[in-house]
ROZA-987777 format. One record per residue: x, y negated, z negated of N, C-alpha, C in turn; residue in one letter. Coordinates in steps of 0.001 Angstrom, whole numbers, padded with zeros to 6 digits, always signed. Atoms other than C-alpha are relative to their C-alpha. Example, Ala and Ser with C-alpha at 12.3 -4.5 7.8 and 13.67 -1.06 7.14 Angstrom:
BEGIN
+000890+001190+000000+012300+004500-007800+000900-001200+000000A
-000820+001190+000060+013670+001060-007140-000770-001090-000730S
//
This chain:
BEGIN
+001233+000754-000180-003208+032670-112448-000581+000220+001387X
+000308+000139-001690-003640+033968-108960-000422+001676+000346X
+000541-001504-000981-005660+037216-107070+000196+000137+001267X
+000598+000256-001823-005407+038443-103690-000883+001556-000093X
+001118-000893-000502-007726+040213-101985+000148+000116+001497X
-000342-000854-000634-007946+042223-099085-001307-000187+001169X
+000527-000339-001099-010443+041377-096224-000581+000676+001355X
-000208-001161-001258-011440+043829-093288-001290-000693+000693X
+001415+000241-000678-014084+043120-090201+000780+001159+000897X
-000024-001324-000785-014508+046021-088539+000339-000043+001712X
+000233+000143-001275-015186+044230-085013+001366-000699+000431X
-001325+000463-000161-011830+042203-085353+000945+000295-000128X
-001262-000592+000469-009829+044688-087092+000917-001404-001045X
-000620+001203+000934-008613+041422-089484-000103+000286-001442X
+000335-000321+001419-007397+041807-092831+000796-001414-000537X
-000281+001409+000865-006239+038772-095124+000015-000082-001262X
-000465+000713+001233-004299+037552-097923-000757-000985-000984X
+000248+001598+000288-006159+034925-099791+000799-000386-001371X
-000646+000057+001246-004594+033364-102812-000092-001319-000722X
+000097+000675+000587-005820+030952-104911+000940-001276-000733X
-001900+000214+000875-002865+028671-106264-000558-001728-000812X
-000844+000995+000250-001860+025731-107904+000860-000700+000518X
-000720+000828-000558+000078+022853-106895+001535+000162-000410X
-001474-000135+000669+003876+023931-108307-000081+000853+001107X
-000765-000915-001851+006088+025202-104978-000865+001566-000759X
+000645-001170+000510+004188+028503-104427+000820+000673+001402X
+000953-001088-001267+004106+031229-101652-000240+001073+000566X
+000756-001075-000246+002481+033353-099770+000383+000382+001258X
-000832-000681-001671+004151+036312-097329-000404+001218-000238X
+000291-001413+000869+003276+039273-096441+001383+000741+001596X
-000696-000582-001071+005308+042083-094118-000478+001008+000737X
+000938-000880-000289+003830+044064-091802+000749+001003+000861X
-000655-000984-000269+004863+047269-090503-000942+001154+001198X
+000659-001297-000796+003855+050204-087447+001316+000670-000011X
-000536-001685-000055+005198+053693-087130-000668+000218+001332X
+000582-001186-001096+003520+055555-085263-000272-000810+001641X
-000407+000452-001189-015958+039210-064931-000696-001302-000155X
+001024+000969+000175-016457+036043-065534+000025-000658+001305X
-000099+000997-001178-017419+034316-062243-000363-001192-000514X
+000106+001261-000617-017329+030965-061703+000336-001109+000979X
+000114+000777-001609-017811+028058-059175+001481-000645+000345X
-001771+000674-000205-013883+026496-057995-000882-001337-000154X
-000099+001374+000657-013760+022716-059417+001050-000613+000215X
-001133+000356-000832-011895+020588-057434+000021-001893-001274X
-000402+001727+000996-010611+017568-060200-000063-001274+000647X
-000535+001181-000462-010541+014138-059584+001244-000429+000163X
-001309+000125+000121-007650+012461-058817+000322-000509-001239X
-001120+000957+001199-007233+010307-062018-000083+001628-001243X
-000132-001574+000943-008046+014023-063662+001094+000569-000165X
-001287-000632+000062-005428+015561-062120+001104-000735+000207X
-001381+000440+000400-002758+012850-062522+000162+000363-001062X
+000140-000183+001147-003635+013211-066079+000476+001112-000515X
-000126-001178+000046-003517+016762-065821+001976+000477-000373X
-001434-000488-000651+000217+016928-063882+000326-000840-001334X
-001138+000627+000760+001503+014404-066269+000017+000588-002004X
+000022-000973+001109+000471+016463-069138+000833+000976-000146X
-001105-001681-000030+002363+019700-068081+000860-000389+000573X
-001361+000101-000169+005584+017659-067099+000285-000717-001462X
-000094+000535+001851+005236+016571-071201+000534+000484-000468X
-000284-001667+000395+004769+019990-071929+001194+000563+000271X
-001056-000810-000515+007621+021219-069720+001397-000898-000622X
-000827+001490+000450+009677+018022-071058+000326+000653-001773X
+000051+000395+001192+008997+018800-074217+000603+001963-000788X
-000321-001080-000207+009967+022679-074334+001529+000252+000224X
-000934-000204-000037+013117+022008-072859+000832-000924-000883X
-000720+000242+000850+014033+019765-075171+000153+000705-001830X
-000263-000350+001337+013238+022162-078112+000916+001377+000413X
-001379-001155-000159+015392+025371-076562+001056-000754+000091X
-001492+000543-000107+018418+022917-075933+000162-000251-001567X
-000839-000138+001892+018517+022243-079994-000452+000956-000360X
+000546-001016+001006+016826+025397-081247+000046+001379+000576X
-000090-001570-000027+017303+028122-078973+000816+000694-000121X
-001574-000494+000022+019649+030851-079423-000183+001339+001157X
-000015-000707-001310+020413+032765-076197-000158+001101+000004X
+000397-001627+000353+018750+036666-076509-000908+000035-000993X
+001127-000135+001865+016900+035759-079972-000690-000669+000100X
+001092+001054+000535+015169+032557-080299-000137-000520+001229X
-000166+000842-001493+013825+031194-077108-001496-000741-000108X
+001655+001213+000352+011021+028032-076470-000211+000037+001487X
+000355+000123-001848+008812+028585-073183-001278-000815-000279X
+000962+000412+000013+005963+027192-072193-001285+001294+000213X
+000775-001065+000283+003030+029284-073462-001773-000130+000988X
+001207+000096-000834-000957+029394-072085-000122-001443-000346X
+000231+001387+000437-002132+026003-071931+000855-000984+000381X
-001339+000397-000088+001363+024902-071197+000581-000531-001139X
-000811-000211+001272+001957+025084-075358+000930+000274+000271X
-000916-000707+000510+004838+025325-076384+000224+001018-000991X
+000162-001726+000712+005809+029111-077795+001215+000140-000197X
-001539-000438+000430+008832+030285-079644-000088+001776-000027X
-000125-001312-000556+009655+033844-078384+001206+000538-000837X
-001535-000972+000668+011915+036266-081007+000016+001198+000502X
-000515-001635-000507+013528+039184-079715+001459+000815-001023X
-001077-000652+000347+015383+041691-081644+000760+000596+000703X
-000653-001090-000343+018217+043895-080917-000685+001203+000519X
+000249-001200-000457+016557+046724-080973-001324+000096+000780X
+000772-000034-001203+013890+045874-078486-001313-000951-000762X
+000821+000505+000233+010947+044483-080790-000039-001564+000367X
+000152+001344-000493+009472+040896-079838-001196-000662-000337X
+001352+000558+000491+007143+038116-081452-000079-001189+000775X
+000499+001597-000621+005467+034788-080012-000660-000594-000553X
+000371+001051+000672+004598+032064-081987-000349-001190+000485X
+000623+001489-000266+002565+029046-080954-000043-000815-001369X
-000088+001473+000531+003535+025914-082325-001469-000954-000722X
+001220+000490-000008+000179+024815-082242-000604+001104-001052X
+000823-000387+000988-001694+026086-085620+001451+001482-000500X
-001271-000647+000485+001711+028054-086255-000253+001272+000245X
+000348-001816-000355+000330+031104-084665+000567+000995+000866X
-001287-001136-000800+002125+034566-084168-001248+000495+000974X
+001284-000783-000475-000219+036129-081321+000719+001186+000670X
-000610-001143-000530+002041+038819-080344+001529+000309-000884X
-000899-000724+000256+004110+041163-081787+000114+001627-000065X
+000070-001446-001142+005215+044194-079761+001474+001105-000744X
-001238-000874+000225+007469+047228-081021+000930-000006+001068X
-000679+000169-001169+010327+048214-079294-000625+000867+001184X
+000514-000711-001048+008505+050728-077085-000990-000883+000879X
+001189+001254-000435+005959+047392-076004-001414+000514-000586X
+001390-000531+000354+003159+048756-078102-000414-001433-000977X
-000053+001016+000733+001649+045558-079341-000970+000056-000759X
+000390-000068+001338+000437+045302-082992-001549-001024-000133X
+001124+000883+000401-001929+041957-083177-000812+000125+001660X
+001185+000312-001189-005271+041124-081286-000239-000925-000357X
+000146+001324+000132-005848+037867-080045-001830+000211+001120X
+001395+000013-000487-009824+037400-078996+000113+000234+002065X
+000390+000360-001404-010613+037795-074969-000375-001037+000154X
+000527+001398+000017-012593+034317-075408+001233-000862-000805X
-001093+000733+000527-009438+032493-077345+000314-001103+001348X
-000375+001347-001260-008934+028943-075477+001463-000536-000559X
-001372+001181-000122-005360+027239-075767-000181-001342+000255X
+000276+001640-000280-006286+023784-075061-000062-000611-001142X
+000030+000981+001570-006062+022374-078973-001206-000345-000344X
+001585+000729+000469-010331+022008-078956+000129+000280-000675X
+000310-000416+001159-010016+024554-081143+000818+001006-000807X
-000892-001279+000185-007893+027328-083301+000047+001372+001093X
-000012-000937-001346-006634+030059-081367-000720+001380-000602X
+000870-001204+000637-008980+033121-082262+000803+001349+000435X
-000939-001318+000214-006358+035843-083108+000988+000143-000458X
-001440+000251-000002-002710+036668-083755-000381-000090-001685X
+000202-000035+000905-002477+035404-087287-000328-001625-000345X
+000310+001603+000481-004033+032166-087794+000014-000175-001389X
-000467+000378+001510-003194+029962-090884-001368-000211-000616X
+001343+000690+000838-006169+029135-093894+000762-000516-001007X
-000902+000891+001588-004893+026227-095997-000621-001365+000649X
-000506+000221+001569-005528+024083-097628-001282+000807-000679X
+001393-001170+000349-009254+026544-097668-000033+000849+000347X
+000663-001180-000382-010263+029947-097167-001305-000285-000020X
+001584+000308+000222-013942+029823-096026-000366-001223+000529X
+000817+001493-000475-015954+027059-095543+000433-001253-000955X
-000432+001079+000463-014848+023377-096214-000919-001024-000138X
+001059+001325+000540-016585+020351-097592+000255-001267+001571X
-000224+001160-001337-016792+017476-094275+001214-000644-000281X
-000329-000447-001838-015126+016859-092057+001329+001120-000267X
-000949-001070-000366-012593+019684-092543-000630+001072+000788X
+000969-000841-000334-013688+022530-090918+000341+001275-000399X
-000634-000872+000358-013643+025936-091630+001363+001142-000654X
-001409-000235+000398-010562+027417-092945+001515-000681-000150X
-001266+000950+000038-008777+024142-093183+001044-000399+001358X
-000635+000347-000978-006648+022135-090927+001341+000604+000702X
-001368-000408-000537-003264+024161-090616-000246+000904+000774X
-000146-000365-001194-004428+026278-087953-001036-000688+001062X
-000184+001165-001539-005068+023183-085519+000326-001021-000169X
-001363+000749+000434-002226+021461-086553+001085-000274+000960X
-000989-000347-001057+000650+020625-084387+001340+000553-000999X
-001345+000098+000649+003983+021926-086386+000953+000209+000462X
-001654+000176-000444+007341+021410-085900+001086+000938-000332X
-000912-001070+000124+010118+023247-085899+001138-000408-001050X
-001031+000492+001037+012416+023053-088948+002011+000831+000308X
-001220-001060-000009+015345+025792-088460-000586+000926+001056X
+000017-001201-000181+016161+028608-086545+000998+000759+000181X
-001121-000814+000240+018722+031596-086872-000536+001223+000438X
-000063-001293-000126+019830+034923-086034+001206+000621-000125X
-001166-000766+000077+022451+036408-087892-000466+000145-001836X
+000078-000257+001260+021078+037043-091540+000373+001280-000255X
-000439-001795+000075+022078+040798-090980+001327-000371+001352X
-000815+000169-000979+025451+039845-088455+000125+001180+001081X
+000353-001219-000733+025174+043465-087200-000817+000514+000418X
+001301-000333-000426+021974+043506-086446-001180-001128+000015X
+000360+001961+000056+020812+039606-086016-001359+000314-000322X
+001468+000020+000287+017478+039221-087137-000468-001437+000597X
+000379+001400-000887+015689+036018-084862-001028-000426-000928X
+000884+001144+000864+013884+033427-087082-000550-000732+000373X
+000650+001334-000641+012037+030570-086686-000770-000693-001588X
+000474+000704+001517+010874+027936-089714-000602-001175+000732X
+000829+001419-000020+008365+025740-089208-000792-000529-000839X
+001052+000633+001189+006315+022889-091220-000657-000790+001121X
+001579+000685+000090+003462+021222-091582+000133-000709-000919X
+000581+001076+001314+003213+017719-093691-001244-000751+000259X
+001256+000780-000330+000454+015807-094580+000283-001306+000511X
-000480+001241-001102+000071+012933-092527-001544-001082+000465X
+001073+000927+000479-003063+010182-092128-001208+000773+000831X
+001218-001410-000459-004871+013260-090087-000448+000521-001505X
+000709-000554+000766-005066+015486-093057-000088-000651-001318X
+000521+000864+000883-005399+012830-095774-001449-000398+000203X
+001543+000359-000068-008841+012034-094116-000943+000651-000378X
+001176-001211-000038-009742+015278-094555+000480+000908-001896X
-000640-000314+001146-007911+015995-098019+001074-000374-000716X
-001040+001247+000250-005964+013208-099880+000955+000669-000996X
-001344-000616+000740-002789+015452-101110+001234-000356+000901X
-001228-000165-000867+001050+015023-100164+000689+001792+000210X
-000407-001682-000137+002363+018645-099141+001153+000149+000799X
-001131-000248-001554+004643+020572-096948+000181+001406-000267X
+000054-001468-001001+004027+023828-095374+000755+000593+000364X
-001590-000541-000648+007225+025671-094668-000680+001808+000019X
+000422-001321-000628+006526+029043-092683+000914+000736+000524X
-000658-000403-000948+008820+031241-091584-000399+001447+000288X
+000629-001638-000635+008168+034343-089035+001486+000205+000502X
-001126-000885-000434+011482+037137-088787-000170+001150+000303X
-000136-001117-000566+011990+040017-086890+001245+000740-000762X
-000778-000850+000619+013691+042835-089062-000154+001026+000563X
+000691-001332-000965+013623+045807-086672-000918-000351+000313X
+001542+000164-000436+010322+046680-086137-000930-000609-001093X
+000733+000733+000775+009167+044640-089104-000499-001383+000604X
+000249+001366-000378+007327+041352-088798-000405-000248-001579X
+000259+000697+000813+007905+038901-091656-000421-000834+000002X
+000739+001358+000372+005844+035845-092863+000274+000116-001188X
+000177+001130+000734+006369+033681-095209-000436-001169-000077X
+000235+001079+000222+004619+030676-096542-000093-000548-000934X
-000966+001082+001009+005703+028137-099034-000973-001006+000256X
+000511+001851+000147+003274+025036-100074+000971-000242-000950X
-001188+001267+000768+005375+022513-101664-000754-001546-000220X
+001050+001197+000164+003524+019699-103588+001562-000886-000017X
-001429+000715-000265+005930+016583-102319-001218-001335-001067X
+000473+000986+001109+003471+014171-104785-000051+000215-001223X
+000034+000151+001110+002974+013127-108113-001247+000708-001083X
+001436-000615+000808-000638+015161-108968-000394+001054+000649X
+000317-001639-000265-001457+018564-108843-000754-000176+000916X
+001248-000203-000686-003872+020078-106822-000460+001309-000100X
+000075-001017-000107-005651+023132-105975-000276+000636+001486X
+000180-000640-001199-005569+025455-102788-000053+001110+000199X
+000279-001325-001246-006712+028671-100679+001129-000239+000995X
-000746-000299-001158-004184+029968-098554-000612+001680+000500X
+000306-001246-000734-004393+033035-096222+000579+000246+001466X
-000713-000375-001400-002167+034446-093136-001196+001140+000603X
+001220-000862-000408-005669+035891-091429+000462+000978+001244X
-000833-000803-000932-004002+038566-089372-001260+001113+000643X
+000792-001087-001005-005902+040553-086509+000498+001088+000107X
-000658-000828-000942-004593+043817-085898-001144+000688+001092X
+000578-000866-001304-005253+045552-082818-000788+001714-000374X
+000044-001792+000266-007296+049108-083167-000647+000156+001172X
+000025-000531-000912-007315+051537-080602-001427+000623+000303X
+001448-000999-000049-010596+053575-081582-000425-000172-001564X
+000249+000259+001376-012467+052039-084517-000782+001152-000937X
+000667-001402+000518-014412+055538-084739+000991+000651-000971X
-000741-001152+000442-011196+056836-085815+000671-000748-001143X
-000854+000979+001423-009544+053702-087925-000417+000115-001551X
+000426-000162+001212-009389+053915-091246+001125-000816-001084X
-000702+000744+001218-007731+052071-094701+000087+000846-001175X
-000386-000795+000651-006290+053523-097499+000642-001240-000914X
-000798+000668+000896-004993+051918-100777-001042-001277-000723X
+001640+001267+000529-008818+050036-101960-000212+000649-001160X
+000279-001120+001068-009844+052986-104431-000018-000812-001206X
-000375+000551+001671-010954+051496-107667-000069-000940-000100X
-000155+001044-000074-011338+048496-106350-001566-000934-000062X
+001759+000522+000200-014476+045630-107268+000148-000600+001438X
+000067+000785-001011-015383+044039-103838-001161-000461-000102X
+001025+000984+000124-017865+041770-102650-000383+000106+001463X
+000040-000464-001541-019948+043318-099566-000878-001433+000718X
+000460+001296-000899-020898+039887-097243-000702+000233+001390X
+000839-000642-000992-022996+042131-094600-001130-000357-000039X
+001328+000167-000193-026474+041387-095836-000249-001542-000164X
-000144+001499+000333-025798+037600-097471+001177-000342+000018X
-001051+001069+000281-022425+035694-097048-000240-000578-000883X
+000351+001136+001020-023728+033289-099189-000470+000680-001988X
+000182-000675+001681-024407+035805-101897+000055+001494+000153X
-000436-001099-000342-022427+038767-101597-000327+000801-001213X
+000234-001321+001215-023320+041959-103668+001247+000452-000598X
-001076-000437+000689-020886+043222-106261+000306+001685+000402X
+000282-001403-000312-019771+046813-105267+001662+000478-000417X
-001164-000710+000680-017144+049260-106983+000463+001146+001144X
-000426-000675-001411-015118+050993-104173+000806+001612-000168X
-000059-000974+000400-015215+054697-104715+000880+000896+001271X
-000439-001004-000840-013799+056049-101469+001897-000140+000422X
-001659-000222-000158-009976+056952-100757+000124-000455+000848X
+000188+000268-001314-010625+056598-097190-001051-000951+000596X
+000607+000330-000390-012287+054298-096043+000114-000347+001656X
+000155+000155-001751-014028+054413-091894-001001-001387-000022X
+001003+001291-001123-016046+051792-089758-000791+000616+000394X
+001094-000607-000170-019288+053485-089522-000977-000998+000641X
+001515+001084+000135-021032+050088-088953+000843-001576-000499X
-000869+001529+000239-020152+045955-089345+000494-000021-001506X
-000519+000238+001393-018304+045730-092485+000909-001725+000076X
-001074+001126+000240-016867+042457-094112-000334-000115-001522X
-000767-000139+000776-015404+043067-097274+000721-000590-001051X
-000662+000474+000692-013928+041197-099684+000899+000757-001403X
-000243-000732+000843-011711+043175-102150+000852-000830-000636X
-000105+000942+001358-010936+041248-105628+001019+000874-000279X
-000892-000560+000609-007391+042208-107362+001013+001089+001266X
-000804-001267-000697-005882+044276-104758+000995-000047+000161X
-001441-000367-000088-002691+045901-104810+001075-000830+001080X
-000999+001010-000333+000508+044367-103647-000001+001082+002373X
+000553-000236-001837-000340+046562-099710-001180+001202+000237X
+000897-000739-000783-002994+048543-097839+000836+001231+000848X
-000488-000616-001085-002284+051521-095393-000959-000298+000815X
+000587-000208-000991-003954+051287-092013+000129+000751+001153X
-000588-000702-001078-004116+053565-089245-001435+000063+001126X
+001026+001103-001367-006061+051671-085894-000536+001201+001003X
+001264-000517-000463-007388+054852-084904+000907+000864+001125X
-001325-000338-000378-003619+056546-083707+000034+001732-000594X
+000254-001723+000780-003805+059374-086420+000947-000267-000583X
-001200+000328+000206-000608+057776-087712-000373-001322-000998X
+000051+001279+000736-000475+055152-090820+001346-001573+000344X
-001025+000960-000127+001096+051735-090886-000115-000775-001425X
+000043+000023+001472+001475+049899-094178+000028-001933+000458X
-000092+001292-000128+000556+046072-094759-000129-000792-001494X
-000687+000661+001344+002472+043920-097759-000666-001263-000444X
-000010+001658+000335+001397+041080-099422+000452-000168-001764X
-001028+000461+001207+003871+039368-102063-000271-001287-000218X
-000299+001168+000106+002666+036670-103455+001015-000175-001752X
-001109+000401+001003+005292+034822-105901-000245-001890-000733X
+000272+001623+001129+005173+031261-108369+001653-000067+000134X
//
């Protein structure tokens, strides 16, 4: 009962899962894989500002060290304080690769091979301060893809969410630890205002080599169905969009959102290869279980999505 489809913006390099579902435990993971001046004036705070301020980032720092003393594991799973003075859960493999996950809207915004060549793009304008989602990395869309009915906003509340940390491990391979991290998201008298379901969000991001896994799991914890949009909206980074290109659309119906969003043209997708000639945003209906991409390297990388009932 469920499609995904395949997203691209040319200017963001972002491609995306979406997946329609039902309320019976669902979810949605995908795995992703590589190979190959602003001036302004100084602003001197008030004092009751910057008590406010300091006693904020000894919260923060408070609050950090009490999640590495139960959750970190010494080389793999580690909790620092991120921009903003978020808290960030830092995985490091064995073999050199490394991801960072903000707590805040459950977002990965870095994940670097082992050579430090890093995979996602997180915006230059992206603020940390909780006004607003962090614009990059892989922000969450749930309980909507798209635009939401008031007061939700755009792509739903779970990426500017606070979530918690459920588990974390590193030994699912003992010879080659793989660093985890599981976090949720329940509903709570925030997102009841904005969408009166009981739920629970269980996410987990693992480092397998140079893989980066996601998973996400809704879980209806009430008595009446529902219905939801999910989507792990993932940025990647491209080097030279002249040169980027996708592979694995062919054959495919999409829905081009360049001239109207609001009333996208139907279009049958004839090319093997497809380049960035010009703003594209994309919607591709039915698409295969992954894409190839190659950010403009000369070299492909391959990106999974599994969804499962």
């Amino acid at each position: 009962m469920s499609h995904s489809s395949v997203v691209a913006h040319s200017t963001a390099a972002c491609a995306h899962a979406c997946q329609p579902r039902r309320a019976c435990p669902k979810h949605l993971g995908h795995i992703l894989n590589r190979r190959a001046r602003k001036a302004f004036a100084p602003h001197r705070p008030s004092a009751g500002r910057a008590r406010s301020l300091s006693q904020t980032l000894v919260a923060a720092s408070s609050q950090v060290h009490d999640l590495h003393t139960k959750w970190g594991i010494e080389g793999h799973v580690e909790f620092d304080e991120g921009k903003g003075g978020q808290p960030i859960v830092r995985l490091r493999h064995a073999c050199g690769s490394t991801a960072e996950v903000y707590l805040y809207g459950a977002n990965v915004v870095s994940w670097k091979q082992p050579q430090g060549e890093e995979i996602l793009y997180v915006r230059p304008d992206a603020v940390f301060d909780k006004s607003k989602p962090i614009s990059g990395g892989i922000p969450h869309c749930f309980p909507v893809f798209g635009p939401a009915p008031a007061p939700m906003t755009q792509h739903g509340f779970a990426r500017q969410s606070e979530w918690t940390v459920a588990n974390t491990s590193a030994d699912q391979q003992p010879d080659d630890r793989d660093p985890e991290v599981e976090l949720v998201l329940e509903d709570s008298e925030y997102t009841r205002s904005m969408w009166p379901h009981k739920f629970k969000a269980v996410y987990a991001v693992t480092l397998h080599g140079e893989l980066l896994r996601t998973d996400l799991r809704i879980i209806n914890t009430g008595d009446k169905a529902f219905d939801f949009t999910a989507a792990l909206h993932t940025y990647i980074e491209v080097l030279d969009i002249k040169k980027a290109s996708v592979k694995g659309l062919k054959d495919l119906q999409y829905l081009d959102k360049i001239k109207d969003p609001n009333n996208p043209t139907k279009q049958m997708e004839d090319r093997e290869l497809i380049k960035f000639t010009g703003p594209v945003d994309s919607v591709y209906m039915k698409a295969r279980d992954y894409v190839e991409l190659d950010v403009g390297t000369g070299e492909y990388s391959w990106y999974s999505v599994a969804p499962t009932c």
